[in-house]
N, CA and C atoms as an extended XYZ file, in Angstrom:
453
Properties=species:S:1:pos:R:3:atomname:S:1:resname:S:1:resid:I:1 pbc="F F F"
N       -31.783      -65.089      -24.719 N   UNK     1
C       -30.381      -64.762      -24.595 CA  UNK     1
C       -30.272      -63.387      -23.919 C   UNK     1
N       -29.404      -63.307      -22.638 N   UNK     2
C       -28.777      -62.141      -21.768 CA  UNK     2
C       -28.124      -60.954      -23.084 C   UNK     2
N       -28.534      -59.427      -23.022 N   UNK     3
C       -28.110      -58.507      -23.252 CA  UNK     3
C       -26.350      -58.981      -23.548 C   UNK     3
N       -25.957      -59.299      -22.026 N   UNK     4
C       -24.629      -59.323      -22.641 CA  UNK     4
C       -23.911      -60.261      -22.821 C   UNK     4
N       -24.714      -61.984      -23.205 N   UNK     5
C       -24.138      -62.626      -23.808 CA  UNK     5
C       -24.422      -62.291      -25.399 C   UNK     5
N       -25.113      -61.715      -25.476 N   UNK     6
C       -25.323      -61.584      -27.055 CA  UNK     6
C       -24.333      -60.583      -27.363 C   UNK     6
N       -23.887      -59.531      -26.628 N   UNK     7
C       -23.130      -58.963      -26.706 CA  UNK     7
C       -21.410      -59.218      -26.780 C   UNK     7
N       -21.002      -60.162      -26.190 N   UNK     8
C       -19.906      -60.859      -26.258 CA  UNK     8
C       -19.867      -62.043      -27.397 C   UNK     8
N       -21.333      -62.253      -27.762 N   UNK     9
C       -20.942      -63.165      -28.834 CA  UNK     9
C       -21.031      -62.594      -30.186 C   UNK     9
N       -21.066      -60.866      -30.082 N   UNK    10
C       -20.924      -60.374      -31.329 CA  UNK    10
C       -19.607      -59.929      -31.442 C   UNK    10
N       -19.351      -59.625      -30.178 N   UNK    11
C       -17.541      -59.290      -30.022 CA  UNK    11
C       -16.649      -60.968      -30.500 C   UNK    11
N       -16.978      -61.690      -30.236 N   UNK    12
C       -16.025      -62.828      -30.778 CA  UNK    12
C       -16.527      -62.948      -32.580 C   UNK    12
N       -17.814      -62.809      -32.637 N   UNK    13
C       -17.698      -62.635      -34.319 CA  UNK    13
C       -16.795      -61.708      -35.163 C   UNK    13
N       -17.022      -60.349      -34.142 N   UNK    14
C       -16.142      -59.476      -34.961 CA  UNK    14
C       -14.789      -59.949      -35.324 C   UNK    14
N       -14.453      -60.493      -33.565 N   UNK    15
C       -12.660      -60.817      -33.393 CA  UNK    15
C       -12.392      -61.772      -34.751 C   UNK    15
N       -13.263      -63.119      -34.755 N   UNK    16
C       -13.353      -63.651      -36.135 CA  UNK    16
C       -13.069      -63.025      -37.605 C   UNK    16
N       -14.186      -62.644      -37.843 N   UNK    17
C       -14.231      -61.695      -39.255 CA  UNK    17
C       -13.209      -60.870      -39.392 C   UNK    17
N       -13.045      -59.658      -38.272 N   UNK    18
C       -11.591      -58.848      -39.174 CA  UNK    18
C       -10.472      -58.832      -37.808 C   UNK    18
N        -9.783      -60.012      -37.693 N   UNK    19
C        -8.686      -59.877      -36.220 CA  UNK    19
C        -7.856      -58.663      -36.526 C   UNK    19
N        -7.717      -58.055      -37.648 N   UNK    20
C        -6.716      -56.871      -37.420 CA  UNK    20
C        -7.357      -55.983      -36.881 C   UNK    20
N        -8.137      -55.663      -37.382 N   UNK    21
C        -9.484      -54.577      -36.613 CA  UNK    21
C       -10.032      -54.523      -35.180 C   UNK    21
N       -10.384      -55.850      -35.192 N   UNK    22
C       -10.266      -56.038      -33.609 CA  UNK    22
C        -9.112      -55.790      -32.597 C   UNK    22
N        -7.950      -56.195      -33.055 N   UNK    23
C        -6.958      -56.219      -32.249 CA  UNK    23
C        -6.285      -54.839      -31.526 C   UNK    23
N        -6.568      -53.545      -32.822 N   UNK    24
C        -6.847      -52.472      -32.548 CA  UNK    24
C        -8.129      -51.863      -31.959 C   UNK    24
N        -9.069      -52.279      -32.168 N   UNK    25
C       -10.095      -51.862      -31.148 CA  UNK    25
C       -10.317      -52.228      -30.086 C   UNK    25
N        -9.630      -53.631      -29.613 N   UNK    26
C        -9.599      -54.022      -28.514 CA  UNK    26
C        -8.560      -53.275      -27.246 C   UNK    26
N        -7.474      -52.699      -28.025 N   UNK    27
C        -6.569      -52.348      -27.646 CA  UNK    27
C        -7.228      -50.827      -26.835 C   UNK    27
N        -7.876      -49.712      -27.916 N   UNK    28
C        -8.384      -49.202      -27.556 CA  UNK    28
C        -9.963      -48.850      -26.984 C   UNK    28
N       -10.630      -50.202      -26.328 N   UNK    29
C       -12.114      -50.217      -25.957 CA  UNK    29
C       -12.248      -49.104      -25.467 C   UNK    29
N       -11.770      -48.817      -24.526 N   UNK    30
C       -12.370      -47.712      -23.440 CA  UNK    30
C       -12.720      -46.667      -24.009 C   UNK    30
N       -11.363      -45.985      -25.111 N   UNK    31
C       -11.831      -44.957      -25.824 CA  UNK    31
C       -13.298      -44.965      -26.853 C   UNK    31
N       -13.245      -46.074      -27.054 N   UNK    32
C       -14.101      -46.149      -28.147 CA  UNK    32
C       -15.298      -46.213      -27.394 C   UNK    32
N       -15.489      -46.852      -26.275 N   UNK    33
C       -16.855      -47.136      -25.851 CA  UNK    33
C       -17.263      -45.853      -25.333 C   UNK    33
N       -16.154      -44.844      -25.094 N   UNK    34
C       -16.690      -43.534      -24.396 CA  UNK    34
C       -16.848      -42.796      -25.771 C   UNK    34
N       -16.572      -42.786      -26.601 N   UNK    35
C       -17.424      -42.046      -27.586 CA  UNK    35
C       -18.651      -42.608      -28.125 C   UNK    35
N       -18.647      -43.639      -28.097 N   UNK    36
C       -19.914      -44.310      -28.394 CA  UNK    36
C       -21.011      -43.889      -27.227 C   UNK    36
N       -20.619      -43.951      -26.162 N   UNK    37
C       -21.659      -43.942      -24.976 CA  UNK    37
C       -21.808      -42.417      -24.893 C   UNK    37
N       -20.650      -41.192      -25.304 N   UNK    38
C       -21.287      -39.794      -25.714 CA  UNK    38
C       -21.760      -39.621      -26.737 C   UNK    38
N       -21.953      -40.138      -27.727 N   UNK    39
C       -22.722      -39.930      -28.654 CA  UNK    39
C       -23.638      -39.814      -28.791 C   UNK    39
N       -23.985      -41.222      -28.093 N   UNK    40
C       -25.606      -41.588      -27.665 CA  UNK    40
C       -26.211      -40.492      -27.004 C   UNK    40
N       -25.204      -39.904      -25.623 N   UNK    41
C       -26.136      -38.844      -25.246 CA  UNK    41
C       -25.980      -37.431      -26.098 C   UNK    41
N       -25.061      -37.593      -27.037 N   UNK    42
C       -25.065      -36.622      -27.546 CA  UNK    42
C       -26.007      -36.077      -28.471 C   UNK    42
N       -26.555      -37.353      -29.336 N   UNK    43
C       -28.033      -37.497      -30.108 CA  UNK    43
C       -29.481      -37.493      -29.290 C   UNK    43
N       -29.050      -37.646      -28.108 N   UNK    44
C       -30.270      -37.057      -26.848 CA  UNK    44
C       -30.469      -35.864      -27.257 C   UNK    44
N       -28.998      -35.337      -26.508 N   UNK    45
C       -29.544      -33.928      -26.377 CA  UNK    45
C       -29.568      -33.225      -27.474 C   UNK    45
N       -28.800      -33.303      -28.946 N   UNK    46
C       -29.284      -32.498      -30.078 CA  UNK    46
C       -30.502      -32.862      -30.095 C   UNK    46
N       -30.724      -33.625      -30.250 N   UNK    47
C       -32.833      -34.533      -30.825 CA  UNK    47
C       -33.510      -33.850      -29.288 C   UNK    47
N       -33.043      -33.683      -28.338 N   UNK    48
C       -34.093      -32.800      -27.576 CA  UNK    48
C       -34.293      -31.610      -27.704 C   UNK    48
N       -32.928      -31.025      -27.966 N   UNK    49
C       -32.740      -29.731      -27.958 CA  UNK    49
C       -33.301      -29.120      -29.603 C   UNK    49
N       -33.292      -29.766      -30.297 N   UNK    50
C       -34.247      -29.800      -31.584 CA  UNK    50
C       -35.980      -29.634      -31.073 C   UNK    50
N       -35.862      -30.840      -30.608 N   UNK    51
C       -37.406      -30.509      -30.482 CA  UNK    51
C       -38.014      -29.710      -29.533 C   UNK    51
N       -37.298      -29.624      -28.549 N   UNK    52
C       -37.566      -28.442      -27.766 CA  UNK    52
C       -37.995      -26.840      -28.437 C   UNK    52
N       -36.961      -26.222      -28.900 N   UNK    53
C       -36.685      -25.539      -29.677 CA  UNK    53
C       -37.273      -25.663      -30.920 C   UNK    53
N       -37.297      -26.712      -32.067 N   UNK    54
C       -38.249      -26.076      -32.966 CA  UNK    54
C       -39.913      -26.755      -33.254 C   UNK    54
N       -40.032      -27.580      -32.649 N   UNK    55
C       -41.118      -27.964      -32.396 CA  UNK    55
C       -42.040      -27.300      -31.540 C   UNK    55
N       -41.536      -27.542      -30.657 N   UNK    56
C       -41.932      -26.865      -29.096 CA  UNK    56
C       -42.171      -25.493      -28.618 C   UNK    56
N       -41.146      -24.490      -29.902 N   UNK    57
C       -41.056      -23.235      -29.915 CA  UNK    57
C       -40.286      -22.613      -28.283 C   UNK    57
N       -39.436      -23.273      -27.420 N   UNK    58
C       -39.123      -23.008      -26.337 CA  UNK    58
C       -37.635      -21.972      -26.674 C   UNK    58
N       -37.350      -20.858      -25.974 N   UNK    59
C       -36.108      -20.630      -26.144 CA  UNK    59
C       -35.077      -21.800      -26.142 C   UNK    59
N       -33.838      -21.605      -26.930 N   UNK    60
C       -32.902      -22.242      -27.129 CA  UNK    60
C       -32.007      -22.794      -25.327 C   UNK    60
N       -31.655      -21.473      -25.260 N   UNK    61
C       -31.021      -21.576      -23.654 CA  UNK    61
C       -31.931      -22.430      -22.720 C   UNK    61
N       -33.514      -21.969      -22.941 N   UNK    62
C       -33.955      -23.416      -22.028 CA  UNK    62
C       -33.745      -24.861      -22.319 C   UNK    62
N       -34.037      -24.886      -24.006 N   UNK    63
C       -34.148      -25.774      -24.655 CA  UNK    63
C       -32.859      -27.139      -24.198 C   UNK    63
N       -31.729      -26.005      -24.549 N   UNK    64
C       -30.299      -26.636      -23.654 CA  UNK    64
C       -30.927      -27.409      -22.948 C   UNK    64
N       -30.670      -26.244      -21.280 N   UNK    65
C       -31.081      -27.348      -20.227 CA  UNK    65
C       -31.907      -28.028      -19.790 C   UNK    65
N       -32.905      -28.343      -20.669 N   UNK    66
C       -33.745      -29.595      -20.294 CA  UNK    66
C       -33.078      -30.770      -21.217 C   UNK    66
N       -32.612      -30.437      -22.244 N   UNK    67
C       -31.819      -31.774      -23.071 CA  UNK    67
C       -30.671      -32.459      -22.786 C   UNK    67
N       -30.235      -31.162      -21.528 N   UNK    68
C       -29.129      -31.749      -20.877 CA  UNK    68
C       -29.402      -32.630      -20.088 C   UNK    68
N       -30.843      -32.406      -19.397 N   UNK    69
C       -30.958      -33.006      -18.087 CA  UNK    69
C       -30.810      -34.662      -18.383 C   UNK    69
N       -32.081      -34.729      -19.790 N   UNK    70
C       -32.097      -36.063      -20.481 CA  UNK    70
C       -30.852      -36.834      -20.750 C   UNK    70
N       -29.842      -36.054      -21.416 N   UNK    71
C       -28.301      -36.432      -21.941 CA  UNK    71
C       -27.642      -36.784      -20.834 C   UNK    71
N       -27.770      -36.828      -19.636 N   UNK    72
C       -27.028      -36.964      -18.354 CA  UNK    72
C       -27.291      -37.674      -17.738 C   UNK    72
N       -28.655      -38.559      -18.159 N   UNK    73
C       -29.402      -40.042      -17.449 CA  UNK    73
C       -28.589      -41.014      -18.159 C   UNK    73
N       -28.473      -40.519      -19.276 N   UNK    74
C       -28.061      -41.543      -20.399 CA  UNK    74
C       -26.441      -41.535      -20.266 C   UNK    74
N       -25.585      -40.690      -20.402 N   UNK    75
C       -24.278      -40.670      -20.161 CA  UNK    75
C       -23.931      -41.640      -19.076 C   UNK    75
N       -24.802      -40.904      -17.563 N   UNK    76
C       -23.954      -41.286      -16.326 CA  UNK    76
C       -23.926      -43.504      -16.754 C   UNK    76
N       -25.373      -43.400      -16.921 N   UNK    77
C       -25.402      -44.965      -17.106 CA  UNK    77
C       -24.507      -45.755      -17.843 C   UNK    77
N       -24.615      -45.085      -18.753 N   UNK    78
C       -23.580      -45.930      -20.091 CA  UNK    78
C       -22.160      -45.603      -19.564 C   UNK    78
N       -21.574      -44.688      -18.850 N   UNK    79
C       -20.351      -44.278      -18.556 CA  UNK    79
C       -19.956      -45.247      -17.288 C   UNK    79
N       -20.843      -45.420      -16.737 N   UNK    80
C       -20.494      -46.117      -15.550 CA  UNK    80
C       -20.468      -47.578      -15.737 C   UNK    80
N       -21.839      -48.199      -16.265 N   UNK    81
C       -21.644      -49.749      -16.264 CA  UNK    81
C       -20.833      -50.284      -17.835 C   UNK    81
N       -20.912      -49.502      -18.838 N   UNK    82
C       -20.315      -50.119      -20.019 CA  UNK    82
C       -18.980      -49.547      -20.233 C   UNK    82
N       -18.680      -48.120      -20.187 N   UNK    83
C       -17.438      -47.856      -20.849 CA  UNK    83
C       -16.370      -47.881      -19.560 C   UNK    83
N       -16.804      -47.809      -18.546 N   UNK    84
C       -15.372      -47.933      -17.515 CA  UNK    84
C       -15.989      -48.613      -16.536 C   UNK    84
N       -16.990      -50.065      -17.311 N   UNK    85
C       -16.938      -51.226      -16.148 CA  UNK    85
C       -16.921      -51.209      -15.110 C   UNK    85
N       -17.691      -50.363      -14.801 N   UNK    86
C       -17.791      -49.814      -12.943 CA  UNK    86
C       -19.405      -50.428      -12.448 C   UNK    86
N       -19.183      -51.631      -11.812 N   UNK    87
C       -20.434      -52.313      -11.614 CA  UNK    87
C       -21.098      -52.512      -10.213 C   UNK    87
N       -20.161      -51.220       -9.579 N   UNK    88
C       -20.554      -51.301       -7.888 CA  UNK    88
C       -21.461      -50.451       -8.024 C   UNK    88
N       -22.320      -50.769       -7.165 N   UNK    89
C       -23.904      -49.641       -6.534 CA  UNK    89
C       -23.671      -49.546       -5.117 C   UNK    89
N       -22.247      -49.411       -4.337 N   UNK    90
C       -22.369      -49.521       -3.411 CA  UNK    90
C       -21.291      -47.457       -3.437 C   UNK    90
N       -21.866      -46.834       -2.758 N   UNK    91
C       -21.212      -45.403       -2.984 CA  UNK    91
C       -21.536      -44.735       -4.426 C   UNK    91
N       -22.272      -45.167       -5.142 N   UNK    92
C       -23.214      -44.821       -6.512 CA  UNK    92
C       -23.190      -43.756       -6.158 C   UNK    92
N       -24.069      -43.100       -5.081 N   UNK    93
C       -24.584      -41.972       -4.948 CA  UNK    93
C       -23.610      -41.242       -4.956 C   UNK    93
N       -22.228      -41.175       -4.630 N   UNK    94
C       -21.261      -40.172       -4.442 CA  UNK    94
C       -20.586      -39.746       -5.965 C   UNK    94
N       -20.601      -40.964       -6.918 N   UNK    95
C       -20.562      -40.961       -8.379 CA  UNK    95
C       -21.258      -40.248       -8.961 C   UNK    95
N       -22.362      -40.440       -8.533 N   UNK    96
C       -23.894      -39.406       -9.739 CA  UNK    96
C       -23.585      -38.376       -8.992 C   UNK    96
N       -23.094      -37.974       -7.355 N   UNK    97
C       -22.815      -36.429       -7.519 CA  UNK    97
C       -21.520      -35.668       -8.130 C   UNK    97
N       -20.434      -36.757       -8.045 N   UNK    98
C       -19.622      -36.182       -8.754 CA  UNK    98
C       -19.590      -35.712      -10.167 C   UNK    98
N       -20.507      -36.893      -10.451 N   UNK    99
C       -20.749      -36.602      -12.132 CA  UNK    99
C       -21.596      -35.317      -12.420 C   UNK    99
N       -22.595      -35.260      -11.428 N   UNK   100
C       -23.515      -34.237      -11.272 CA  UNK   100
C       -22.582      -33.009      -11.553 C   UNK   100
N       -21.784      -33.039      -10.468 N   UNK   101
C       -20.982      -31.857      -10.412 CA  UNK   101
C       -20.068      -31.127      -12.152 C   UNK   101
N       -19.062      -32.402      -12.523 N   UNK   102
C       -19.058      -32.038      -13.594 CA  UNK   102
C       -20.127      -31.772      -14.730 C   UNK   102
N       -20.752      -32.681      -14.586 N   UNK   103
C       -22.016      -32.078      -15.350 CA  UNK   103
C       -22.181      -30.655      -15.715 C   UNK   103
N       -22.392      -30.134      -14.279 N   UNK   104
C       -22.939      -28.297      -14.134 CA  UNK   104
C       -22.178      -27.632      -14.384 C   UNK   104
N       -20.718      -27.960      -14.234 N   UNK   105
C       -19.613      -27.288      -14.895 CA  UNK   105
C       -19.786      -27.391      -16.420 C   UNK   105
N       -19.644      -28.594      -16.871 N   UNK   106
C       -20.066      -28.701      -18.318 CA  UNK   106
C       -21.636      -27.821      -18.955 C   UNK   106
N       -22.099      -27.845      -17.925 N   UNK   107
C       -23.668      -27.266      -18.175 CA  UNK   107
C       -23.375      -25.669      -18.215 C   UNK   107
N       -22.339      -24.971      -17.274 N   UNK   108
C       -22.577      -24.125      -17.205 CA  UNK   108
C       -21.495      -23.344      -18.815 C   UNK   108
N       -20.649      -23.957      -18.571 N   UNK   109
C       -20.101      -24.019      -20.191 CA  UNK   109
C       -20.645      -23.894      -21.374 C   UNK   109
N       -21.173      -24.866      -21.532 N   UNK   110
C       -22.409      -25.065      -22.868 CA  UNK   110
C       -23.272      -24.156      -22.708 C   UNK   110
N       -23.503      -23.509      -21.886 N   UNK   111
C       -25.081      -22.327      -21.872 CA  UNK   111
C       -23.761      -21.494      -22.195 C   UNK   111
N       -22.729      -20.693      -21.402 N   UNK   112
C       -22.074      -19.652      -21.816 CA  UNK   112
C       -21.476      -19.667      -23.247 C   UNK   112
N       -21.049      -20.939      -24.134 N   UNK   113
C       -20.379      -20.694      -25.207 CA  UNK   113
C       -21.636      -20.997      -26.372 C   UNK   113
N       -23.140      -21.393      -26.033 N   UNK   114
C       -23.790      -21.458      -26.659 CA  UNK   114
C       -24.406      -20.101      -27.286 C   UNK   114
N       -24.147      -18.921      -26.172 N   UNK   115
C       -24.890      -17.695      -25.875 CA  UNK   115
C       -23.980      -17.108      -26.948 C   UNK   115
N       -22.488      -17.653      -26.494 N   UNK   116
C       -21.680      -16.560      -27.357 CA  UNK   116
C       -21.393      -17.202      -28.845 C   UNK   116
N       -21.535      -18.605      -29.007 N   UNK   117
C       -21.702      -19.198      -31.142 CA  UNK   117
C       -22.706      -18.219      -30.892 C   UNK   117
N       -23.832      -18.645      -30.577 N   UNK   118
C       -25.258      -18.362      -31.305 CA  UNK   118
C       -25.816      -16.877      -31.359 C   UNK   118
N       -25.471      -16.320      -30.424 N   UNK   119
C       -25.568      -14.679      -30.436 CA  UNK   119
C       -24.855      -13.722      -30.764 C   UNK   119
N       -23.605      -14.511      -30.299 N   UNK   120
C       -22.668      -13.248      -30.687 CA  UNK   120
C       -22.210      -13.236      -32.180 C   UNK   120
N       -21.890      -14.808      -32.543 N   UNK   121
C       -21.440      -14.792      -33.596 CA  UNK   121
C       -21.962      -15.448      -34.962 C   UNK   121
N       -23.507      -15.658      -34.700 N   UNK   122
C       -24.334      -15.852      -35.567 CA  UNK   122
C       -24.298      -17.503      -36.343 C   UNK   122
N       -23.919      -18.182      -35.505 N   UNK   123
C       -23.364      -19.929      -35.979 CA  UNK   123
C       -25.083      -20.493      -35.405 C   UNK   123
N       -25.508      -21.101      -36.355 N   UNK   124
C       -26.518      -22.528      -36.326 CA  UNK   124
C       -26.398      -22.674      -34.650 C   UNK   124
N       -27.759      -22.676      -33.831 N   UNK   125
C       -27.629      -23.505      -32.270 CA  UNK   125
C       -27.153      -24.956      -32.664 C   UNK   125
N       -27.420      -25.566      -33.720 N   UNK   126
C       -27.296      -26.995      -33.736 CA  UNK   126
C       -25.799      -27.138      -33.922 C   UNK   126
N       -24.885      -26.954      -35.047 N   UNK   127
C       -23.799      -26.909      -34.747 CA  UNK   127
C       -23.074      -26.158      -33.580 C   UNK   127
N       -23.464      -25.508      -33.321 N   UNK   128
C       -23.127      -24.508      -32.149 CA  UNK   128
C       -22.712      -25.891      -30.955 C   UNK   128
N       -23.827      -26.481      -31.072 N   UNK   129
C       -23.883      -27.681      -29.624 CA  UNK   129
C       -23.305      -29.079      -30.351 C   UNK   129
N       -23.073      -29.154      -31.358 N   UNK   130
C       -22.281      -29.987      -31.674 CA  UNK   130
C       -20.454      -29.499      -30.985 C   UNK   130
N       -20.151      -28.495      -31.889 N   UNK   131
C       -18.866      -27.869      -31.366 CA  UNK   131
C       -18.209      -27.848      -30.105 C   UNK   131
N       -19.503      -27.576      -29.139 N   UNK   132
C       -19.295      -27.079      -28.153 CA  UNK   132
C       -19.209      -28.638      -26.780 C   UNK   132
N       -20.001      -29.357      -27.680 N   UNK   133
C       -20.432      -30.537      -27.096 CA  UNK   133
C       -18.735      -31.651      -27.354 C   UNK   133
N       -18.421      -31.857      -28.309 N   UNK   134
C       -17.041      -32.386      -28.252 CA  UNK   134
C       -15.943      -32.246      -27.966 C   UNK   134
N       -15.855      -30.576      -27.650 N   UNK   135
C       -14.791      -30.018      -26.779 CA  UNK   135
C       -14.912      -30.403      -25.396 C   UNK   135
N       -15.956      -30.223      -24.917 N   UNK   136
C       -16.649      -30.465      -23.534 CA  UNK   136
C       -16.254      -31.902      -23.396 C   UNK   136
N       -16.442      -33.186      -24.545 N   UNK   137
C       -16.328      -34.560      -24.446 CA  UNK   137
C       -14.982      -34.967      -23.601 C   UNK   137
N       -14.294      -34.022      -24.683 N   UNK   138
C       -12.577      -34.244      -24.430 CA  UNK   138
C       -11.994      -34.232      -22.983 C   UNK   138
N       -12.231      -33.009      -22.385 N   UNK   139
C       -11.820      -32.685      -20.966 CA  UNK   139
C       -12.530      -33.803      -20.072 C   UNK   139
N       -13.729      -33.936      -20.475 N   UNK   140
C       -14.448      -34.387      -19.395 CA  UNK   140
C       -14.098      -36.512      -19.150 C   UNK   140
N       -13.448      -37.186      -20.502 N   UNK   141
C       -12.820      -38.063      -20.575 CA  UNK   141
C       -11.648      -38.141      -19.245 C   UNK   141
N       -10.790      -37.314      -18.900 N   UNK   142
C        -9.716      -37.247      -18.190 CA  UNK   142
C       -10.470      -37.414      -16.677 C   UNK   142
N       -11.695      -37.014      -16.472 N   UNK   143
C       -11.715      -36.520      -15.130 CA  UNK   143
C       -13.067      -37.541      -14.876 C   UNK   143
N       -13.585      -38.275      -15.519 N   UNK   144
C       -14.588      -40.127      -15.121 CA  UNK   144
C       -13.386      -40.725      -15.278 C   UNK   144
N       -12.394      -41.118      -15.854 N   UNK   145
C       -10.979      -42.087      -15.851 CA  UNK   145
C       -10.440      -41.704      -14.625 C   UNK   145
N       -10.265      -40.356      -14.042 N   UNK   146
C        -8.944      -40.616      -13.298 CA  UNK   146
C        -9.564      -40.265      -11.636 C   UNK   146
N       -10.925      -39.792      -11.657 N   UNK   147
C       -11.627      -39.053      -10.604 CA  UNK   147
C       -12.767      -39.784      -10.361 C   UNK   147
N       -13.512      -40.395      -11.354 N   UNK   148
C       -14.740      -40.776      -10.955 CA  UNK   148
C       -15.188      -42.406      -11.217 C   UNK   148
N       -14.839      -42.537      -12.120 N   UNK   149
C       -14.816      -44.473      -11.866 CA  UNK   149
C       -13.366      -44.850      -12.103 C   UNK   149
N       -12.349      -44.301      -11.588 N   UNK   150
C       -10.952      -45.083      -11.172 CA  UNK   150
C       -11.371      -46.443      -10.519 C   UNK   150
N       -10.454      -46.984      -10.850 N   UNK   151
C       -10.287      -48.412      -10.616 CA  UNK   151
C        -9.894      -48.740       -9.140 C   UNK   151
């Protein structure tokens, strides 16, 4: 069985089992699948940036951007083919730079407000990049919807 027939035939179980539930989640997929699909990279990059950092013993600020790099394979993918159904590979490349682009904006964000939780004001790096990471989620929702996999 195909990935995503199994996948559609867990979505009609659900619709089954609780139709009120569904009917509201259906209503709102998109949202939901984009937190689901940041999450995922969001447990990238804490679980890298963990092990980077305390395993690894690497500064934190590097630690960041290599967990970002990981968190951003995983986003662009899941953002593009699952949560806003964008199944062309034809101009891809202009997508992964746009995304790229926000990315580094987002990247360059997260290193500056990481510097200032974690140094200035003495907050956990891990919550620090939680915090910093769902604010970042928010904005960056508006601008793959209306800029980068528009319809």
């Amino acid at each position: 069985m195909s990935i995503k027939r199994a996948y559609y035939r867990f979505l009609r179980s659900v619709e089954r089992a609780f139709p009120f539930f569904y009917g509201h989640a259906f209503t709102h997929r998109r949202k939901i699948k984009y937190v689901i699909a940041g999450g995922t990279a969001a447990v990238v990059d804490v679980g890298f940036l963990y092990v980077f950092t305390d395993v690894l013993d690497i500064w934190y600020i590097t630690s960041a951007i290599i967990a970002f790099v990981f968190a951003f394979c995983i986003s662009f993918t899941l953002q593009k083919f699952w949560t806003f159904r964008d199944d062309r590979t034809t101009d891809m490349h202009i997508q992964v730079g746009k995304y790229f682009l926000v990315a580094l904006v987002n990247l360059a964000l997260n290193t500056a407000l990481m510097y200032v939780l974690v140094d200035r004001f003495g907050i956990w790096y891990i919550l620090s990049q939680i915090i910093i990471g769902l604010s970042i989620a928010v904005g960056s929702y508006f601008v793959y919807k209306k800029i980068i996999f528009r319809a």
